[in-house]
GUDOVO-810285 format. One line per field, with one value per residue: x negated, y negated, z negated of N, C-alpha, C, O in turn; chain. Coordinates in steps of 0.2 Angstrom, whole numbers, always signed. Layout:
BEGIN
n.x <- [X ...]
n.y <- [Y ...]
n.z <- [Z ...]
ca.x <- [X ...]
ca.y <- [Y ...]
ca.z <- [Z ...]
c.x <- [X ...]
c.y <- [Y ...]
c.z <- [Z ...]
o.x <- [X ...]
o.y <- [Y ...]
o.z <- [Z ...]
unit <- [A ...]
% end
This chain:
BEGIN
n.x <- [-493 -480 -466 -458 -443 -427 -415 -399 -386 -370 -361 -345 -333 -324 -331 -344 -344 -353 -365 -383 -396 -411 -412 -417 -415 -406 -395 -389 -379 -379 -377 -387 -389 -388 -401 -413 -418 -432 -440 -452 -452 -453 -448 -433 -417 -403 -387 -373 -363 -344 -344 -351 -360 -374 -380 -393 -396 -405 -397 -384 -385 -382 -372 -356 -350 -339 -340 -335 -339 -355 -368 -386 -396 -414 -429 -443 -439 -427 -411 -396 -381 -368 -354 -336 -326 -325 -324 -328 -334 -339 -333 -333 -322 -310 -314 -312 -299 -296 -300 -291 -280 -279 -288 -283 -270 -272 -278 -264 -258 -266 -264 -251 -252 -261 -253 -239 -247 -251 -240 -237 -246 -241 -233 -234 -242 -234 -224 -234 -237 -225 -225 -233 -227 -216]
n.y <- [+16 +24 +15 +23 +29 +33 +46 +46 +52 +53 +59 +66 +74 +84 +83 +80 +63 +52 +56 +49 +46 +36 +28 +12 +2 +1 -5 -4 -6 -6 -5 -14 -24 -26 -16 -14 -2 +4 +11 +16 +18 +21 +39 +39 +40 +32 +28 +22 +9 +6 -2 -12 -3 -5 +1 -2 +3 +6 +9 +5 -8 -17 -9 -6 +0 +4 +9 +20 +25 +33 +43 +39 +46 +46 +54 +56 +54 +55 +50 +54 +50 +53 +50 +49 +41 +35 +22 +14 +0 -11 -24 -37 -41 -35 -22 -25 -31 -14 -6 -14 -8 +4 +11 +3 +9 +23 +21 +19 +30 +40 +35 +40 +52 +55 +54 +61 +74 +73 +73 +87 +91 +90 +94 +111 +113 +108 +121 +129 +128 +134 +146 +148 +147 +157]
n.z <- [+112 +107 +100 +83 +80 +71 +64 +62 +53 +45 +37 +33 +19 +27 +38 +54 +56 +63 +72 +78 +86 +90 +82 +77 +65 +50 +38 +22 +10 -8 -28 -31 -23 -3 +5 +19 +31 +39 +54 +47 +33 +16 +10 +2 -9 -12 -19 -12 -12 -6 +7 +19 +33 +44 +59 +71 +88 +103 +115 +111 +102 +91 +77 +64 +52 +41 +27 +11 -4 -8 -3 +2 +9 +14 +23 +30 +47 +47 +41 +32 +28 +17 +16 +8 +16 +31 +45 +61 +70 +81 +82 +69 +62 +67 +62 +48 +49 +51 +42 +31 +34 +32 +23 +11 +12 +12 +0 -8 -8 -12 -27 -29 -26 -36 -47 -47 -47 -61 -68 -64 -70 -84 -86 -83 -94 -104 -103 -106 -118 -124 -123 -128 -143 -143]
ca.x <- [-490 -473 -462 -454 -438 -422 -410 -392 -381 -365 -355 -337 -332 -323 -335 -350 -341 -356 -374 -387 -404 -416 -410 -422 -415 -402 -395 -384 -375 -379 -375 -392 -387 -390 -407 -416 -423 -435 -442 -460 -453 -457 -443 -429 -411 -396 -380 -370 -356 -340 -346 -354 -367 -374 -389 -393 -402 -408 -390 -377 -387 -376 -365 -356 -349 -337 -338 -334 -346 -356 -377 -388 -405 -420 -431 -446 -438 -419 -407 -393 -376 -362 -348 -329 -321 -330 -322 -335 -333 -342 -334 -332 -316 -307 -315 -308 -290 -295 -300 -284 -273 -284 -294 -278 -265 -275 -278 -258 -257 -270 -260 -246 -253 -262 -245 -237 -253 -250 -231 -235 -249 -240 -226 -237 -244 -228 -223 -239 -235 -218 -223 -237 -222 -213]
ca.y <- [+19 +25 +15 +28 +28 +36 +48 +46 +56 +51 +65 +64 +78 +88 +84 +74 +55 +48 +58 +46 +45 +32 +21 +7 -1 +3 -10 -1 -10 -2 -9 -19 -27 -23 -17 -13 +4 +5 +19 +19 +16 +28 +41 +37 +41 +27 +28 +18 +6 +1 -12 -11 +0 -6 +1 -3 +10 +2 +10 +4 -14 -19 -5 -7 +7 +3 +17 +22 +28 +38 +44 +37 +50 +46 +60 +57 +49 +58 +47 +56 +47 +56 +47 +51 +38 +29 +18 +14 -3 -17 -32 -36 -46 -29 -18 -29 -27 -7 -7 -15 -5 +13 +13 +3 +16 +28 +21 +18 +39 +43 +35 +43 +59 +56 +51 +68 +80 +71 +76 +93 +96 +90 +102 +115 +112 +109 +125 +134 +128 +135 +153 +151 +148 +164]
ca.z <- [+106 +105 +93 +81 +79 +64 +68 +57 +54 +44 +34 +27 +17 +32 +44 +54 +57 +69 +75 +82 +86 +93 +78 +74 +59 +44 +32 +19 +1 -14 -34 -33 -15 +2 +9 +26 +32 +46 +52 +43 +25 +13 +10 -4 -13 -13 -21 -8 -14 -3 +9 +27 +35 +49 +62 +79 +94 +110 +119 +109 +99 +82 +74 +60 +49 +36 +21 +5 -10 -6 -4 +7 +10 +21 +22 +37 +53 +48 +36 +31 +23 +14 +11 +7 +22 +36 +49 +65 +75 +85 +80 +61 +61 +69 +57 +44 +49 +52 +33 +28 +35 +33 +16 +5 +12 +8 -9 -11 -6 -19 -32 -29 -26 -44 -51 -46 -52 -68 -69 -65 -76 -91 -85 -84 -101 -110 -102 -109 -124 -127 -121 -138 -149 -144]
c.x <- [-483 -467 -459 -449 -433 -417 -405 -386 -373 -360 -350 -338 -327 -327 -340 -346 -346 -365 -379 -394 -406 -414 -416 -421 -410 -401 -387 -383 -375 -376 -382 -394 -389 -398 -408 -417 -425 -439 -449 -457 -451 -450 -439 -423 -408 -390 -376 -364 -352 -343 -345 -359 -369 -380 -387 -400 -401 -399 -386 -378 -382 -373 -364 -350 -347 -337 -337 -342 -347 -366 -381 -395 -409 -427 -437 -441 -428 -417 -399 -387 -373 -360 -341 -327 -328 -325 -329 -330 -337 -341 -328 -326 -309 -308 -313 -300 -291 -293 -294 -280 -276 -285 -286 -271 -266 -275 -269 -256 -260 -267 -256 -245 -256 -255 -242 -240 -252 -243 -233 -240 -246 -234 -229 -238 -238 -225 -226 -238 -230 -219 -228 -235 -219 -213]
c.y <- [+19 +23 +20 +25 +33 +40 +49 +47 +56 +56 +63 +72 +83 +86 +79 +69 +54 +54 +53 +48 +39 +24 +16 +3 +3 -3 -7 -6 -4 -8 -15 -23 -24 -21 -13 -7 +2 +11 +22 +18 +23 +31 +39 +40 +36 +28 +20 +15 +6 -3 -7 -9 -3 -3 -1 +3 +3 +1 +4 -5 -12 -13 -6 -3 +4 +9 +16 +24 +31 +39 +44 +43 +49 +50 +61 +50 +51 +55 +51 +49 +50 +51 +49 +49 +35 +27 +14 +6 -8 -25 -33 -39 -38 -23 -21 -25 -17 -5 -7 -9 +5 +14 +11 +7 +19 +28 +21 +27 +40 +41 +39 +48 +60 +57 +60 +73 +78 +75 +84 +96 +95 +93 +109 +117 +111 +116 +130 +135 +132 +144 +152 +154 +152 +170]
c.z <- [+107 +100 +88 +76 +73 +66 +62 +57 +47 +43 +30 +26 +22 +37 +46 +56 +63 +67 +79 +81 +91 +89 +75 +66 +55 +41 +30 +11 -4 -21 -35 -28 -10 +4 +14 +24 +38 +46 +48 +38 +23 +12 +2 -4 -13 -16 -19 -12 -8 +0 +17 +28 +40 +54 +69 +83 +99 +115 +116 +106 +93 +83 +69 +60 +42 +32 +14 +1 -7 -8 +2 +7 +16 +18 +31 +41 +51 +41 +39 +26 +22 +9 +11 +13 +28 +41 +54 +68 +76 +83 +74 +60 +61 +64 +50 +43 +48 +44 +30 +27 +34 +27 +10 +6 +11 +0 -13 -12 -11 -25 -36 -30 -34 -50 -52 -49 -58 -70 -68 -70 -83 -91 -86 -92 -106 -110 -106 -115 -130 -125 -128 -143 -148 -145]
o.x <- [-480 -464 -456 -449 -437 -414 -406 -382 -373 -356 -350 -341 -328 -327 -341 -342 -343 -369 -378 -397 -402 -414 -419 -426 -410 -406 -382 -387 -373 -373 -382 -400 -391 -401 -405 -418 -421 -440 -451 -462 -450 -445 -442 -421 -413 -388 -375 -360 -356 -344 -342 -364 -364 -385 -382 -405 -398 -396 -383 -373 -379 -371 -369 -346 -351 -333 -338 -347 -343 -370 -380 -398 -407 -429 -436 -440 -424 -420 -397 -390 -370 -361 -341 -324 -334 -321 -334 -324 -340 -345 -322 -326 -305 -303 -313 -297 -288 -288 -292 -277 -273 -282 -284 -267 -262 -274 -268 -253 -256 -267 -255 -241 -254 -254 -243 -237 -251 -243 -230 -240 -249 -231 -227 -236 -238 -223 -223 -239 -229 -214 -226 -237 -215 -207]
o.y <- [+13 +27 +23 +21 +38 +38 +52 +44 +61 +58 +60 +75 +88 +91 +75 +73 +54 +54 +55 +51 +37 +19 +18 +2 +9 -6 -6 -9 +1 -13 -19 -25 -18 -26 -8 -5 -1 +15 +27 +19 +28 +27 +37 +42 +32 +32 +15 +18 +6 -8 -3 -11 -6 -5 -3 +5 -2 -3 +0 -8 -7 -12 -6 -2 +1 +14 +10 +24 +34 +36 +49 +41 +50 +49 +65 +44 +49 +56 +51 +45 +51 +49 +52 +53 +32 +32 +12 +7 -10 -30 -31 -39 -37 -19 -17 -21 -14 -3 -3 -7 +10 +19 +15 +7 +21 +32 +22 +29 +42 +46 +40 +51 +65 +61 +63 +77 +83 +79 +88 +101 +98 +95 +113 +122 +113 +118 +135 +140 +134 +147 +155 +158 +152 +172]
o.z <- [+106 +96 +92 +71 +71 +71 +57 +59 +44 +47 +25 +29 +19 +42 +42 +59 +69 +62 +85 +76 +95 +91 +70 +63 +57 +39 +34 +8 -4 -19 -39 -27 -11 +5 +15 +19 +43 +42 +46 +34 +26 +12 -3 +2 -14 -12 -21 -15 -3 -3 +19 +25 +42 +52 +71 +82 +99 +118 +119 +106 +91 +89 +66 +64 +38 +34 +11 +4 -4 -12 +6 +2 +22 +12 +36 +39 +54 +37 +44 +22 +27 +4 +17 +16 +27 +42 +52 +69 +70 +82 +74 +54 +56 +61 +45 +40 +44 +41 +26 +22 +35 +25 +7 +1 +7 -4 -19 -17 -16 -29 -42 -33 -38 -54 -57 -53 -61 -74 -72 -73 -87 -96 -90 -96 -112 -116 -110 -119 -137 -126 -133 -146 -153 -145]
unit <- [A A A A A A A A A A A A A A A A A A A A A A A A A A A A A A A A A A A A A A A A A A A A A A A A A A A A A A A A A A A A A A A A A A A A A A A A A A A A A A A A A A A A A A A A A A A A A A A A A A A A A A A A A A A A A A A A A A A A A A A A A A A A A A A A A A A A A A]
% end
């Protein structure tokens, strides 16, 4: 008998991040901790926190998949992930530093970018207000 194997596919909001198949395992972080997928378990829903993905295939052994929130789906032998960011690397000390420097620049960007949107919608809005009163 042919072991049966997971095929995952990993989506950012512009595009697929990582396609595999002949995936053996899965260990994803939710809010009620980490747990396993193997390919017989029954299908399910996730709401992934911030952490570490990790699977392994026969080719490539350990991989580990730094992501953001997001939604894990496993659906038959195909496990789907959609999250906002991911970063892929082999050895975790490395994906550490990647993290650092990727996800908290990012987060200083989104600030900033919030910051601004703010400033113009209450321009906007002061604006709209002053054509009511004329």
């Amino acid at each position: 008998m042919v072991p049966m194997k997971m095929n995952l596919k990993v989506l950012l909001p512009y595009g697929i991040f990582a396609e595999k198949t002949g995936v053996s395992r899965i260990v994803a972080e939710t809010q009620a901790g980490a747990f396993g997928l193997l390919p017989h378990r029954l299908d399910c829903v996730a709401a992934l926190m911030p952490g570490i993905l990790t699977y392994e295939t026969e080719a490539e052994g350990e991989v580990f998949v730094a992501v953001d929130e997001g939604v894990l789906v496993k659906a038959g032998p195909d496990v789907l992930v959609s999250v906002r960011r991911a970063l892929a690397g082999a050895d975790l000390k490395q994906l550490r530093n990647q993290v650092e420097q990727e996800f908290l620049t990012l987060d200083e960007h989104e600030r900033s970018l919030r910051s601004v949107m703010a400033k113009l919608e209450s321009g906007f809005l002061r604006r709209f207000a002053s054509f009511k009163h004329d």
